[in-house]
C-alpha positions in Angstrom: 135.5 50.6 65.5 132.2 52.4 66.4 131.5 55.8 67.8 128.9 55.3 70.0 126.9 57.6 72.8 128.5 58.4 76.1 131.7 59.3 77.5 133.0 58.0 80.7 130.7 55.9 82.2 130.0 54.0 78.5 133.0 51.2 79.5 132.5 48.4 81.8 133.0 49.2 85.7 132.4 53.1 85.6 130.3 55.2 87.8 130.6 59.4 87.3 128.3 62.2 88.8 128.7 65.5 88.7 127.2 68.2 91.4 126.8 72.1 92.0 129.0 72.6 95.3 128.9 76.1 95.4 132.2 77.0 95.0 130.8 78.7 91.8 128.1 81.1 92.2 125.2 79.1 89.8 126.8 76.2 87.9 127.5 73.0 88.1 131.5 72.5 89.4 132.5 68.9 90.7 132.3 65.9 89.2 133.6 62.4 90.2 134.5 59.5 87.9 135.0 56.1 90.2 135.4 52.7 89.3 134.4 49.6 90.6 137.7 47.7 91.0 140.9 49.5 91.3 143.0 50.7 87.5 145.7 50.9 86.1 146.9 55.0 85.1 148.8 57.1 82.6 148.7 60.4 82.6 150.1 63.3 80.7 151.0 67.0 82.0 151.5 70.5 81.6 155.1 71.7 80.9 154.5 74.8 82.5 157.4 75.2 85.3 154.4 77.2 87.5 152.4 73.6 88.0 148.9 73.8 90.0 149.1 71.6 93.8 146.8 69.0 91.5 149.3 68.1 88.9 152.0 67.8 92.0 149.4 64.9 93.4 148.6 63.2 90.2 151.8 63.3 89.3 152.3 61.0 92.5 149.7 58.5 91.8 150.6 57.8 88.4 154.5 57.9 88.4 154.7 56.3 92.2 151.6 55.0 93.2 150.8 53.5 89.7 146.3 52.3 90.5 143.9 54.7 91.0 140.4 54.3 91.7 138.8 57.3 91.4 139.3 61.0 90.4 137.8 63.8 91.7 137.7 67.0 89.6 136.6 70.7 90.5 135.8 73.6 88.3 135.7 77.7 89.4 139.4 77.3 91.4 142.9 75.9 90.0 144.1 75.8 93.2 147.4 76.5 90.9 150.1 79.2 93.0 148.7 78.3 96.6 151.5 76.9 98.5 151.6 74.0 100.8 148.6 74.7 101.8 147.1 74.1 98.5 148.9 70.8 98.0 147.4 69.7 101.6 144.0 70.1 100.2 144.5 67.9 97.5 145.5 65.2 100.4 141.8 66.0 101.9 140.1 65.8 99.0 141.7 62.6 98.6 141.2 61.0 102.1 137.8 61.7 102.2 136.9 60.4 98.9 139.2 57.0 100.0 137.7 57.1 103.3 134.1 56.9 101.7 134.8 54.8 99.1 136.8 52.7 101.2 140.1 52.4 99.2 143.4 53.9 99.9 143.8 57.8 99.8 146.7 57.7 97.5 144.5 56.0 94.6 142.5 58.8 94.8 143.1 61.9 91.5 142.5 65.0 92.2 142.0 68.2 89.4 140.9 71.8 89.6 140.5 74.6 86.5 139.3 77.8 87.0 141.5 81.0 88.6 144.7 80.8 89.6 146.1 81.8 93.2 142.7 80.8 95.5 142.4 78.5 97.8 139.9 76.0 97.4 137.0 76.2 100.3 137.1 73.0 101.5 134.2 72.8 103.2 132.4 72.7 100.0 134.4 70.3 98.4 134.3 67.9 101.0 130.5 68.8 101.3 130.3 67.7 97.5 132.0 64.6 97.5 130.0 63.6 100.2 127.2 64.8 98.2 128.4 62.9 94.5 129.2 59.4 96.1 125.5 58.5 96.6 124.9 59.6 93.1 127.7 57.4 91.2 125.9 56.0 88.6 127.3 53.8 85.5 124.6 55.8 83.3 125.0 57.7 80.1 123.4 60.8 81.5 125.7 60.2 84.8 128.8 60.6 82.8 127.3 64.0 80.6 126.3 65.3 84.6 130.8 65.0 85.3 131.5 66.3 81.8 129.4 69.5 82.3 130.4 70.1 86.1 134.1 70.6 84.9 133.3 73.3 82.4 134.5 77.2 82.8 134.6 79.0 79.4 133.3 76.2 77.8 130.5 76.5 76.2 129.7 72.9 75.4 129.9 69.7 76.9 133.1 67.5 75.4 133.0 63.7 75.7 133.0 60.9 73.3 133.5 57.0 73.3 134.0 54.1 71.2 133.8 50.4 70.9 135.6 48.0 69.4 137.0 44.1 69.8 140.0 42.7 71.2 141.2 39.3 71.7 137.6 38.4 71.0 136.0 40.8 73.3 133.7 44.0 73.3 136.1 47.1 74.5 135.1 50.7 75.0 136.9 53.7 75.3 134.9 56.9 76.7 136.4 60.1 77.5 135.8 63.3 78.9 137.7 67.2 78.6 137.3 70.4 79.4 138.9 73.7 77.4 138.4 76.6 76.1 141.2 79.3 76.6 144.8 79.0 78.1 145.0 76.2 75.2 148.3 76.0 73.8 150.8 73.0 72.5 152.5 71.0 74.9 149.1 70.5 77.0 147.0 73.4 77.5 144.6 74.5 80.6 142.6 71.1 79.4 141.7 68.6 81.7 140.9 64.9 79.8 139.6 61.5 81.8 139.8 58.9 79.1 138.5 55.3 80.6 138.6 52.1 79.8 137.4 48.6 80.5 140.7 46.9 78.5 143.1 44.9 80.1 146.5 46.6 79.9 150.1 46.7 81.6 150.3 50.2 83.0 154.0 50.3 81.1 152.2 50.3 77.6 148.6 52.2 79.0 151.6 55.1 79.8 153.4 54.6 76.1 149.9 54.4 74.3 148.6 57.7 76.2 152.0 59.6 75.5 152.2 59.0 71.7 148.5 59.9 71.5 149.0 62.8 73.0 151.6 64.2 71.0 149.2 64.2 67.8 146.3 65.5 69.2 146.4 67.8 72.8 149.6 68.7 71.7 148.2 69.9 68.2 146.0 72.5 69.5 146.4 76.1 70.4 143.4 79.0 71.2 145.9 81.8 72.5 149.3 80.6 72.8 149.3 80.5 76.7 150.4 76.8 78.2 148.4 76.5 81.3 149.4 75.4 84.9 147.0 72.7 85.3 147.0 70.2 82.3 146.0 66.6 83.1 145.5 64.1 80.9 144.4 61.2 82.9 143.8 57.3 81.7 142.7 54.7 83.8 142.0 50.6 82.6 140.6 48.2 85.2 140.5 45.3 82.8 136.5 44.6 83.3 136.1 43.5 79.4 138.1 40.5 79.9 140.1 40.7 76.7 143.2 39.3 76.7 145.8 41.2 79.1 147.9 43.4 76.3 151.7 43.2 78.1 153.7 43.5 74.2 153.3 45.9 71.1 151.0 43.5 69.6 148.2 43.4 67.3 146.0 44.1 69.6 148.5 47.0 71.4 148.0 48.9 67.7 144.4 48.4 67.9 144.2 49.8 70.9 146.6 52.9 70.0 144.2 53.6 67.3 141.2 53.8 68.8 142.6 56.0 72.1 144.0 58.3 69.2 140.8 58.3 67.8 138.9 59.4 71.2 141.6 62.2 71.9 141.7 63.6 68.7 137.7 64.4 68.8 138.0 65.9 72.1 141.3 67.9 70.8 139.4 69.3 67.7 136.2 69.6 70.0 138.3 71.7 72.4 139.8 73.7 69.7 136.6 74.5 68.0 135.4 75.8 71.7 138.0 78.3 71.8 137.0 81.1 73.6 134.6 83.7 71.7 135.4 81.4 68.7 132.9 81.0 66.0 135.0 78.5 63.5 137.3 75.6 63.8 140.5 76.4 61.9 143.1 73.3 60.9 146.1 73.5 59.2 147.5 69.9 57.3 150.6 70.8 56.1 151.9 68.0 53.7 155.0 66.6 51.9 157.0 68.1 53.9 160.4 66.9 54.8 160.3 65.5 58.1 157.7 64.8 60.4 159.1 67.3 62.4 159.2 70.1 60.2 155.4 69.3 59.6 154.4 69.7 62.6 156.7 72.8 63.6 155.0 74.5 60.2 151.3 73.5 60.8 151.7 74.7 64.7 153.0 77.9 63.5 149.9 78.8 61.3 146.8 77.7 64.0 148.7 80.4 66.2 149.3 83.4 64.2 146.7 85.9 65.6 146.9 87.6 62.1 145.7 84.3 60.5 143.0 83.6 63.5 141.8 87.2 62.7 141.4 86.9 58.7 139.5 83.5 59.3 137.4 84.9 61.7 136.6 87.9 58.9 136.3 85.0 56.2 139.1 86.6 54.5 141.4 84.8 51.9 144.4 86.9 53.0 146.5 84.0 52.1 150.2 86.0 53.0 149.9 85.5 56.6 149.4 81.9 56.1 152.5 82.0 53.9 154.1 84.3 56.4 153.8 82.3 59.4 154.6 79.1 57.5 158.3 81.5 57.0 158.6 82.7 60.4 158.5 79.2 61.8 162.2 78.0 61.9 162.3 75.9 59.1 163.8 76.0 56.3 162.4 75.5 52.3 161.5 77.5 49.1 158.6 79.4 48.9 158.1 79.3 46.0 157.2 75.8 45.5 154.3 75.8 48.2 151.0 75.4 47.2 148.0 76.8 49.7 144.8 75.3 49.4 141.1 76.3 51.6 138.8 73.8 52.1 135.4 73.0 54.3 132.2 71.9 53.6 131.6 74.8 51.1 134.0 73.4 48.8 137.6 73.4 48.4 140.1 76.1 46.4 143.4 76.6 45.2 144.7 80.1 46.5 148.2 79.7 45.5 150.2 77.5 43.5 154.3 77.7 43.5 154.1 80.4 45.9 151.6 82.8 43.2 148.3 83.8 43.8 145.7 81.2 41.3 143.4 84.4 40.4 141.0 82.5 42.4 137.4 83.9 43.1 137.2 85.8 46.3 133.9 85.5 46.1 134.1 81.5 46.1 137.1 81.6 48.9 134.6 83.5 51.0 131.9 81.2 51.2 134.5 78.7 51.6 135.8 80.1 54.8 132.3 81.2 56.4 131.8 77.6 57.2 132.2 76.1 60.8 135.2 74.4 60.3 137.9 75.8 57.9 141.0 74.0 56.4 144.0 75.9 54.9 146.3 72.8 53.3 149.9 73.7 52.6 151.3 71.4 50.3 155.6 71.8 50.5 157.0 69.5 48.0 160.0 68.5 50.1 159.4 65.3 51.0 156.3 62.6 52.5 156.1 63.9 55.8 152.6 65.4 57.1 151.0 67.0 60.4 147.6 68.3 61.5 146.9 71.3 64.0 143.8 72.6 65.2 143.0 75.9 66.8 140.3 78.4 65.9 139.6 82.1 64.6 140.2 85.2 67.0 137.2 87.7 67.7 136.2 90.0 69.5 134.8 88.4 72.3 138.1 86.6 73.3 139.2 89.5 74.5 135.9 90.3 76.4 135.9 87.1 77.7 139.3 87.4 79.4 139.0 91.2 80.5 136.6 89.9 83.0 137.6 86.1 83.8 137.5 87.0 87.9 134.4 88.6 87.9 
C-alpha cells in the first residue's frame, strides 16, 4: 500500500470543488464531491438522539436508497434543531444538485457543520451549487478546494489517500474530514467523505466502513461532547475494474486494511486539530484483558481534562493518568500497571507496578513538549490492546467556544 497526494478526487471517476457562498462572512463554505457514474454508499452516524435534518436525509439514501452520486456539504450552518423546515431544505439542496447533474434527487448527500438552530439561506446554497457544478474537476487541487470549504474551527485542511492492488488492478482510497471541537466517541461533530474507485457490494462497503469506524472516529475525543451532525460517508462506483468483492475474501481484508488505514489518519489528524490544541495526545493501553476493557481504559484517559491539562503544561503528573485509568469501570490491580511516555523526544518509564521509577522530570519534560505525546499503560491481565487519540486542553479552547456565534 502507498500513501500518496490527494484526497477525494485521487480515485478514478471523482470530480470535487469547493466555493465561498456567503453563508459565512469571508471563507470558503461549500464543497461538492460528484462522481461520474452512480456508487454504491455506507455511511456511519452520530448517536446523538438530537440528529441535524442532514443525518435524517443521508440516513435515507444510504439505508433505503442504497447509490448516491454526489454529496453536497456546507460549512457556517448545521441546520441541526430546525424542524421540518430544515429537513425540506435538505430536499432542495438535493433536487437542484439532481436536477443539474441530471440524476435522481434521492442519490443526492447532503451535510452541514457549523451552529446549531439556523436555517440555512437557501438562496446561497442553491446559488453555490449552481456556482460549484461548472468547476467539478477530478484534480488534486480540486479535491484540497472541497476539503478546506467544509472547515469551521479547523485550522487545517484533513485529507489523505492511498493506492494499492486488487485482483490485479491499481485501487485508490482518498478521503476527506472536517473536526475540531464537539469531538467525542461514538462519532463526533466530524464530517468524513472517503471514495473509492473499487468494485464492491454495498453489503460489505457498509460492514468494512462500520468496523473501521469503531477503531478510529470512534477512538477520538477533544471535549467529551457527541455532536448532532456526524457523517461518515463512503461511496465506490467500481471505475478500477478489479474484480467485484461480493465475500470476506482476500481481497475484502485488503481492502479493510487500507480504508482503516485512510480513517485512522484523518482520526488522529482530527484529534491533533482539537480546538486551541497544541499537542496530539494517545493513549495504547496494552495486555489488557479483553478488547473491551482496552478500549474502555484508553477512552477514559484521552478525556480526562486533568490529564489534557498536565500534557498541555508538559507535566509528568502521572496520577491522573492512573486515576482515570481507575475511574473507568473496569476492574484490575493497580498495582501491577506499568505507565510509560513516549514521542519523538524519546520514551520513559514513569511507573512500574503501580510506583513511581525516580525518573528524571527533567527528561519526562522534554519528552512531553513534543507535538505528539504517548502515555502507554501496560496492565498485565491479558493480550488485549486499544488506541485513543484526543489532545491537550489550553487555554484557548475555552476562548474559542465563549465566542463560537460571533
Amino acid at each position: 500500500m502507498k500513501v500518496i497526494e490527494g484526497g477525494v478526487t485521487a480515485p478514478k471517476g471523482f470530480q470535487a470543488a469547493g466555493i465561498f457562498a456567503g453563508i459565512k462572512k469571508d471563507k470558503k463554505d461549500m464543497a461538492m464531491v460528484y462522481s461520474e457514474v452512480p456508487c454504491v454508499v455506507a455511511g456511519t452516524f452520530t448517536t446523538n438522539v438530537v440528529k441535524a435534518a442532514p443525518v435524517k436525509w443521508d440516513q435515507h439514501v444510504v439505508y433505503e436508497v442504497g447509490k448516491a452520486s454526489a454529496i453536497v456539504a456546507n460549512s457556517g450552518i448545521a441546520n441541526a434543531c430546525t424542524g421540518e423546515e430544515g429537513y425540506g431544505y435538505c430536499r432542495e439542496t438535493a433536487a437542484k444538485t439532481a436536477e443539474l447533474l441530471h440524476v435522481s434527487e434521492d442519490q443526492i448527500l447532503v451535510a452541514s457543520t457549523g451552529v446549531i438552530g439556523r436555517q440555512l439561506p437557501m438562496d446561497k446554497i442553491k446559488g453555490g451549487v449552481e456556482k460549484m457544478i461548472p468547476l467539478l474537476s477530478d484534480a488534486k487541487a480540486a479535491g484540497t478546494l472541497a476539503a478546506e470549504s467544509i472547515m469551521t474551527t479547523d485550522t487545517i485542511k484533513k485529507e489523505t489517500a492511498i493506492e494499492f492492488t486488487l485482483g490485479g488492478k491499481t485501487v485508490t482510497i482518498g478521503a476527506m474530514s472536517k473536526g475540531s471541537g464537539m469531538i467525542h466517541p461514538n462519532m463526533c461533530t466530524m464530517l468524513a467523505f472517503i471514495m473509492t474507485d473499487v468494485a464492491i457490494s454495498r453489503e460489505l462497503l457498509q460492514k468494512a466502513l462500520s468496523s473501521v469506524v469503531k477503531d478510529t472516529y470512534n477512538m477520538i475525543s477533544v471535549d467529551g461532547d457527541t455532536s448532532t451532525n456526524d457523517t461518515a460517508l463512503l461511496l465506490a462506483n467500481g471505475l478500477a475494474g478489479n474484480p467485484e468483492i461480493t465475500e470476506e475474501n482476500e481481497d475484502y481484508e485488503t481492502f479493510v486494511k487500507a480504508l482503516y488505514q485512510v480513517n485512522e489518519t484523518l482520526a488522529k489528524t482530527m484529534a491533533g486539530d482539537g480546538e486551541g490544541a497544541t499537542a496530539l495526545f494517545e493513549c495504547k493501553v496494552i495486555h489488557a484483558k479483553s478488547k473491551e476493557e482496552a478500549v474502555i481504559l484508553s477512552k477514559s484517559v484521552i478525556t480526562s481534562n486533568l490529564t489534557k491539562a498536565a500534557i498541555f503544561g508538559h507535566d509528568a503528573n502521572w496520577g491522573r493518568i492512573l486515576c482515570a485509568l481507575g475511574y473507568s469501570g473496569v476492574q484490575f490491580d493497580p498495582e501491577k500497571v506499568d505507565l510509560y511516555f513516549e514521542s519523538a523526544a524519546g520514551k520513559l518509564k514513569i511507573i512500574e507496578n503501580g510506583v513511581d521509577t525516580g525518573y528524571s522530570e527533567e527528561e519526562a519534560t522534554k519528552i512531553l513538549s513534543e507535538k505528539a505525546v504517548t502515555a502507554i499503560a501496560d496492565m498485565k491481565m491479558g493480550e488485549a490492546s486499544a488506541t485513543a487519540w484526543g489532545c491537550d486542553l489550553t487555554y484557548d479552547y475555552v476562548k474559542i467556544n465563549a465566542d463560537y456565534r460571533s
